[in-house]
C-alpha positions in Angstrom: 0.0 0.0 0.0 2.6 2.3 0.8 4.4 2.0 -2.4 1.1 2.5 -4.3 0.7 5.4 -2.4 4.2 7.1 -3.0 4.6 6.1 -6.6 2.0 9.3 -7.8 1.4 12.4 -5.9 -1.3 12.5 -3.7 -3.7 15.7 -2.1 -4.3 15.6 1.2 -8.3 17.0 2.1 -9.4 18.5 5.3 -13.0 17.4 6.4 -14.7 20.0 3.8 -12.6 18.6 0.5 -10.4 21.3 0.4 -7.1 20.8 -0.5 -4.4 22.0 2.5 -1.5 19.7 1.5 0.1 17.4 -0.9 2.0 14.1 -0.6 4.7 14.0 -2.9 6.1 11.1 -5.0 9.1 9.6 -4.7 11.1 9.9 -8.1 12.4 6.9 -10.3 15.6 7.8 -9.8 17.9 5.3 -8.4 20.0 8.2 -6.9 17.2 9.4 -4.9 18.1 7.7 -1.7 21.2 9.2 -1.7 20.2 12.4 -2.2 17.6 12.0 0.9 20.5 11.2 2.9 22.4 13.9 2.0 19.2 16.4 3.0 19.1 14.4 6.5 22.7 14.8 7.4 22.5 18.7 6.7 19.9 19.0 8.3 20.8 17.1 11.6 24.1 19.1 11.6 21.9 22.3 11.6 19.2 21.1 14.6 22.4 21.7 16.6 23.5 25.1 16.1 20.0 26.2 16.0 19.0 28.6 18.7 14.8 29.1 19.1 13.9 32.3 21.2 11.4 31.7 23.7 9.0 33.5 21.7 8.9 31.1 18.5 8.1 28.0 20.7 4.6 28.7 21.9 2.3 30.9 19.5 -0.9 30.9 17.9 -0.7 27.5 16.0 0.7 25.8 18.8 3.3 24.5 21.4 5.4 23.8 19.3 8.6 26.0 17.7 8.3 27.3 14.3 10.4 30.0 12.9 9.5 31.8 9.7 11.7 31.4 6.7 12.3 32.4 3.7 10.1 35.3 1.0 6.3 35.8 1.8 3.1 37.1 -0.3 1.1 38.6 2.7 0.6 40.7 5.4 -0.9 43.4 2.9 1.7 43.3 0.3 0.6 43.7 -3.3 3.4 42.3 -4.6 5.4 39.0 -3.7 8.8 39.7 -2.6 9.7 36.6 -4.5 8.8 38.3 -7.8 10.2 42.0 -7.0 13.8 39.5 -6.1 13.6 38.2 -9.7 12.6 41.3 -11.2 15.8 43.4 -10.1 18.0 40.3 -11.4 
C-alpha cells in the first residue's frame, strides 16, 4: 500500500474537500536515496546550532517551535517579494 501510495502524488483534504497539503512522489531515480540522505545529514548538523527564542516556541498554531523562513506574499503586500527579487535580477 505504501508503495502505491508514494509512486504518484497525492492531495491531502481537510473534512470539507479542500485541499491544504500534498504528498509527494518519490522519483524513479535510483539516486534518490542518496540524495535523501544527503538532505538528512544537513539537516541534523543544523538542529544543533539552532538557537529558538522563547517567543517562537509557543504561538498561535501551537506549542510547538516554528520559525518563519524564507520570502512571503502577505501581510498586505501587493506584490510577492519573490517576484520583486527576480525582477531586479
Amino acid at each position: 500500500m505504501i508503495d502505491s501510495l508514494l509512486s504518484e502524488c497525492r492531495p491531502i483534504l481537510d473534512a470539507d474537500g479542500l485541499i491544504v497539503g500534498i504528498l509527494g512522489a518519490i522519483p524513479e531515480d535510483d539516486g534518490w536515496g542518496e540524495v535523501l540522505s544527503s538532505a538528512e545529514a544537513v539537516i541534523e548538523e543544523a538542529r544543533g546550532r539552532l538557537q529558538i527564542p522563547n517567543k517562537y516556541k509557543n504561538h498561535r498554531r501551537g506549542t510547538f517551535p516554528a520559525l518563519s523562513v524564507g520570502l512571503s506574499h502577505g501581510g498586505g503586500q501587493g506584490v510577492s517579494l519573490c517576484t520583486l527579487y527576480y525582477l531586479a535580477l
